[in-house]
Backbone as numpy.savetxt, mean C-alpha at the origin, in Angstrom:
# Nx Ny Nz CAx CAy CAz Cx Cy Cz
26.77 -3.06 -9.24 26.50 -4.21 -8.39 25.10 -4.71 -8.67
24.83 -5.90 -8.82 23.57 -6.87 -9.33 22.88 -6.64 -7.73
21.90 -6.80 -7.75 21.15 -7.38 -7.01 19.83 -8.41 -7.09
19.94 -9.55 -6.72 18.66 -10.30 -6.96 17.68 -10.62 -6.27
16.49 -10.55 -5.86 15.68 -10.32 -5.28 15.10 -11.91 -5.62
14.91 -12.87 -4.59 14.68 -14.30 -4.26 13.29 -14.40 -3.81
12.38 -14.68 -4.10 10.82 -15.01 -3.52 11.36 -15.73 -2.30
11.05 -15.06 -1.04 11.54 -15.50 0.14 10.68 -15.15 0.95
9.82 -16.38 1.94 9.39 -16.03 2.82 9.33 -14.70 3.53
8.63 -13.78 3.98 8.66 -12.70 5.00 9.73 -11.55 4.21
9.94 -12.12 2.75 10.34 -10.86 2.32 9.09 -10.01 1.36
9.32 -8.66 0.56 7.96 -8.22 -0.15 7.21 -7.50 0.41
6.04 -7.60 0.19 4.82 -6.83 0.47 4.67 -7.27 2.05
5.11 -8.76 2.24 4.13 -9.65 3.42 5.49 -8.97 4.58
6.71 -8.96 4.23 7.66 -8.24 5.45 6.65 -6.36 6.11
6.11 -6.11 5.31 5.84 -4.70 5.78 4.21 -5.27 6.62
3.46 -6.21 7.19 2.50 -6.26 7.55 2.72 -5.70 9.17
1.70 -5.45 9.19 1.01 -4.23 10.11 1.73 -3.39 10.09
2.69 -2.87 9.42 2.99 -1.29 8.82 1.82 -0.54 7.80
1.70 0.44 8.30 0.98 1.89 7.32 2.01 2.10 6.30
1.02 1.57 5.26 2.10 1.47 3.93 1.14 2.19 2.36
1.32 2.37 1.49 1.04 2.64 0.40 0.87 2.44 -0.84
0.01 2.04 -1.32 0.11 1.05 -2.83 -0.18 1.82 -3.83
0.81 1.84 -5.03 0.56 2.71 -5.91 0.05 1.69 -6.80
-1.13 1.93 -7.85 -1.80 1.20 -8.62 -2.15 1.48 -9.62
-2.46 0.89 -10.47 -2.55 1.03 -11.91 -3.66 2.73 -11.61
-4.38 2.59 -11.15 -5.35 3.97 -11.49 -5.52 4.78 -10.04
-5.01 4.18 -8.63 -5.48 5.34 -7.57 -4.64 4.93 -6.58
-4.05 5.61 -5.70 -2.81 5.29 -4.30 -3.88 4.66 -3.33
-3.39 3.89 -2.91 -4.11 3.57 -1.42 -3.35 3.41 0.17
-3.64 4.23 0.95 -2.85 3.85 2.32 -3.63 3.15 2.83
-3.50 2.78 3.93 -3.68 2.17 4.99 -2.68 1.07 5.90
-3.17 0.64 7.24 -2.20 -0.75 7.71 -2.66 -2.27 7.07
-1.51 -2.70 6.62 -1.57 -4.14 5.75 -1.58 -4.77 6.78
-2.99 -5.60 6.79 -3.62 -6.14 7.76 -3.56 -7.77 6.99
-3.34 -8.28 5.74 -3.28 -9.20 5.19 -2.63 -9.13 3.83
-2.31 -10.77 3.87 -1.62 -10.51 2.48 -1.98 -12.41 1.84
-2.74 -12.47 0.91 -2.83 -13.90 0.38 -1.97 -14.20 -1.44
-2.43 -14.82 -1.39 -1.80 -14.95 -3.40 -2.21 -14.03 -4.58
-3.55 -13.38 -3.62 -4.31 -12.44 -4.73 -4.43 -11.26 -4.74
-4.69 -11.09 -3.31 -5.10 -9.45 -2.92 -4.27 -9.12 -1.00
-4.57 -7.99 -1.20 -4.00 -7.43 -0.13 -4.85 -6.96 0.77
-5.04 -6.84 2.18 -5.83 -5.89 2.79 -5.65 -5.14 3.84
-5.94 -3.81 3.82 -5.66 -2.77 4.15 -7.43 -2.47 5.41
-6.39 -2.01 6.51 -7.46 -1.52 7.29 -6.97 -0.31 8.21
-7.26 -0.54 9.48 -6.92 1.12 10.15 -7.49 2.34 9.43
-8.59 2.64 9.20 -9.13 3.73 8.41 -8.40 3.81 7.11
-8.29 2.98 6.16 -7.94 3.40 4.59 -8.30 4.35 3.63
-7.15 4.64 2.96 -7.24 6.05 2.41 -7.55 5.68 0.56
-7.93 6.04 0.27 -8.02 6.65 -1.37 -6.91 8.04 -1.52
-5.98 8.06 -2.18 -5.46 9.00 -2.72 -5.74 9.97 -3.82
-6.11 11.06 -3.89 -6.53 11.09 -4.94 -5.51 12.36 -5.74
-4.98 12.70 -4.46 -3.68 14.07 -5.23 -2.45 13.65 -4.02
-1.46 13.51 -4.64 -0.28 13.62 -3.63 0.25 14.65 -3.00
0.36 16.10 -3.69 0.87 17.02 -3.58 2.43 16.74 -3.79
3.25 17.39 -2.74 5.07 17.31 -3.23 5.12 15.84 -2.37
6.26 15.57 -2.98 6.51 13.98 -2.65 6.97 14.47 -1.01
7.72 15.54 -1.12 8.55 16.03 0.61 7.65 16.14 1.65
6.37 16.30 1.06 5.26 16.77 2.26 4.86 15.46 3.66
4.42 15.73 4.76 4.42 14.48 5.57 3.38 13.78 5.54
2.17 14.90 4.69 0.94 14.20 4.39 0.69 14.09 2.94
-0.56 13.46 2.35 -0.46 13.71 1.13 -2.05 14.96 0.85
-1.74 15.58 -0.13 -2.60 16.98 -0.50 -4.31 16.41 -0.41
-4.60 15.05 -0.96 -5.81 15.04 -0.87 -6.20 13.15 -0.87
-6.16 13.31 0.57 -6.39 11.69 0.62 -7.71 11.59 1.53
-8.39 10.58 0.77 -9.76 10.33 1.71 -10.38 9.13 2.15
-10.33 9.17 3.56 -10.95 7.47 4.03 -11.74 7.24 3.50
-11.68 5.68 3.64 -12.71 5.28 2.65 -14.05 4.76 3.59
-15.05 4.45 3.18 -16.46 4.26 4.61 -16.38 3.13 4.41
-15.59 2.23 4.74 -15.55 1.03 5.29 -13.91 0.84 6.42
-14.03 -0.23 6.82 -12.85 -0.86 8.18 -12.00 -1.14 7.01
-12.16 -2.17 6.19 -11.07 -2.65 5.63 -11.54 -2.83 4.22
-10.29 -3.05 3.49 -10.19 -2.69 1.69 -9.53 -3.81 0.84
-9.82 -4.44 0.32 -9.36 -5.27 -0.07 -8.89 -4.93 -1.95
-7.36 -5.11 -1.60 -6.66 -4.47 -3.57 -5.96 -5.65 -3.72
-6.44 -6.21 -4.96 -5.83 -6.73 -6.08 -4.45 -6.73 -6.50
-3.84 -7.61 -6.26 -2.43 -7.63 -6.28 -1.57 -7.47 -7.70
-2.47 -7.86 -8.54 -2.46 -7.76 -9.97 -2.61 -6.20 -10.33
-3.06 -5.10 -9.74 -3.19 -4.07 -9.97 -1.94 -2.85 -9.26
-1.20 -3.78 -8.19 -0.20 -2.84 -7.14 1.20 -3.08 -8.25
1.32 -1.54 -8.71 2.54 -1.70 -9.29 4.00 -1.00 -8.67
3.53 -0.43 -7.53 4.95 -0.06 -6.03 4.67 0.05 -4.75
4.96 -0.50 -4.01 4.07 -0.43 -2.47 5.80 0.05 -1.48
5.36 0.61 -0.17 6.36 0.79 0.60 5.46 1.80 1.88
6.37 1.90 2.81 5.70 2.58 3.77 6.37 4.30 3.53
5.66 5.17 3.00 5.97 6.20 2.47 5.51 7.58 3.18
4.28 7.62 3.80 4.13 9.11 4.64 3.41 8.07 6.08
């Protein structure tokens, strides 16, 4: 079965806002709540995380994630290559 995925309003990245979600990226994971979403970048606040080890995918946390010292984070949309709300 096909499925096609339509650039649709409130579907994507921008349906999961203010969910605690996860962006996997070309070089480091980032959590936090998607607090914005424009044409370019994304932003993440609620204490945002740097990932830096996942541990097992089953676990409820991840092995080594660390806030980052700021409120909010702003990632490059050009760099998010899977996002979803994951732990």
């Amino acid at each position: 079965m096909k499925m096609i995925i339509e650039n649709v309003d409130g579907h994507g990245i921008e349906s999961l806002l203010g969910e605690r979600v996860t962006l996997l990226c070309a070089n480091y994971f980032y959590s936090g709540k998607l607090i914005g979403v424009n044409t370019d970048c994304v932003l993440l606040g609620d204490k945002p995380q740097i990932v830096y080890e996942t541990g097992a995918w089953t676990e409820k946390v991840w092995a080594d994630a660390q806030e980052l010292p700021t409120e909010k984070i702003y990632i490059m949309k050009s760099a998010i290559e899977a996002f979803g709300v994951l732990k």
